[in-house]
N, C-alpha and C positions, 0 to 999 in steps of 0.2 A: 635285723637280728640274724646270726650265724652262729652254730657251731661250729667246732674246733674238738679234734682229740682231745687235747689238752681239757677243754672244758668239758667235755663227756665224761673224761676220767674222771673228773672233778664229780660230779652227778652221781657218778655212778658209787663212789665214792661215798658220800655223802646220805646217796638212796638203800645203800648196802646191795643195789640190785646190780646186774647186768644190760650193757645197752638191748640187749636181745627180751630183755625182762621189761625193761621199759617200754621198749617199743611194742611188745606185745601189751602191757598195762592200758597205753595209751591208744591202741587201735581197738580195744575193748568195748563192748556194748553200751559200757556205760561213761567211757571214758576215763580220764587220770584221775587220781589222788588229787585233792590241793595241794600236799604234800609233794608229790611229784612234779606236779605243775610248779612247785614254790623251787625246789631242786633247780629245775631243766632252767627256770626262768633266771634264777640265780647265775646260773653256769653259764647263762649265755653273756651274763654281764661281765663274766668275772677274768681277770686277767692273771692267769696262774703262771706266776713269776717262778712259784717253788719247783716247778718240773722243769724252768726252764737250767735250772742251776745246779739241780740233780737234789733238790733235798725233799724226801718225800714225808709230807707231812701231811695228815688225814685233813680235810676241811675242817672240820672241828675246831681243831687247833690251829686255821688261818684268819687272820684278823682280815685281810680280806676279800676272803668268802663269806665271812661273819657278815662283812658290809652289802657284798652282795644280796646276800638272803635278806636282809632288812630290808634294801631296795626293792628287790623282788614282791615281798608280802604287800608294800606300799602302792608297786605299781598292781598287783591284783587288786586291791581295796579302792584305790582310782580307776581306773579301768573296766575292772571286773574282769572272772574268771575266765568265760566265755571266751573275748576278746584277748585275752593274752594266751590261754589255751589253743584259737585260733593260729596265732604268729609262731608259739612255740611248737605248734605240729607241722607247721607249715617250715620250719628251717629245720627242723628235725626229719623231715622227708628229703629236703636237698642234701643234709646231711649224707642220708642211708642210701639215697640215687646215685650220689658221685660216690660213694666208699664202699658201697655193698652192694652196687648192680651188678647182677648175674651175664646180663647183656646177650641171655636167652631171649629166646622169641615167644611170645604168650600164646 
C-alpha cells in the first residue's frame, strides 16, 4: 500500500478534511473514523486518472473511486478495522516522512 498526492487529494476530497486534519484525526487517542479509515483505504486503491487529464471531478462523481470505496468497506469487513487501519497508518507515515520532513534534529 502507498500513497500518492494524487490519491490524498482524492481523500481529502472525499473526507472534506485537510491532509493536516487527517493526520491529526488519525494520530488521535482514539484513533480514525471508519469513515476515514474507509477514505484513506479507498484512496490507496484508487487510480485517479481525472487529475491526470486535468479534469477535476469531486469523487462523488468518479465511478472509480465509487469502486474503490466498495473495495475498501469489503476489505475492512474481511480483514477488520484494526488490521487495515494498521497498513493505512503505516503508508500514511511514509507518505508524510518523504513529503513533509522537517529534517530538524529532535
Amino acid at each position: 500500500m502507498n500513497f500518492t498526492a494524487a490519491k490524498l487529494v482524492a481523500a481529502e476530497r472525499f473526507l472534506g478534511k485537510s491532509i493536516g486534519n487527517i493526520i491529526e484525526e488519525a494520530n488521535a487517542e482514539g484513533g480514525m473514523s471508519l469513515h476515514t479509515l474507509t477514505g484513506l483505504l479507498a484512496a490507496s486503491h484508487y487510480a485517479p486518472s481525472w487529475m491526470m487529464v486535468g479534469i477535476d471531478l469531486p469523487p462523488a462523481d468518479d465511478t472509480a473511486f465509487i469502486a474503490a470505496l466498495k473495495r475498501a468497506s469489503k476489505e475492512i469487513d474481511e480483514r477488520g478495522a484494526a488490521t487495515c487501519g494498521a497498513e493505512v497508518g503505516k503508508a500514511l507515515g511514509l507518505f508524510v516522512k518523504k513529503h513533509f520532513a522537517t529534517g530538524e534534529a529532535d
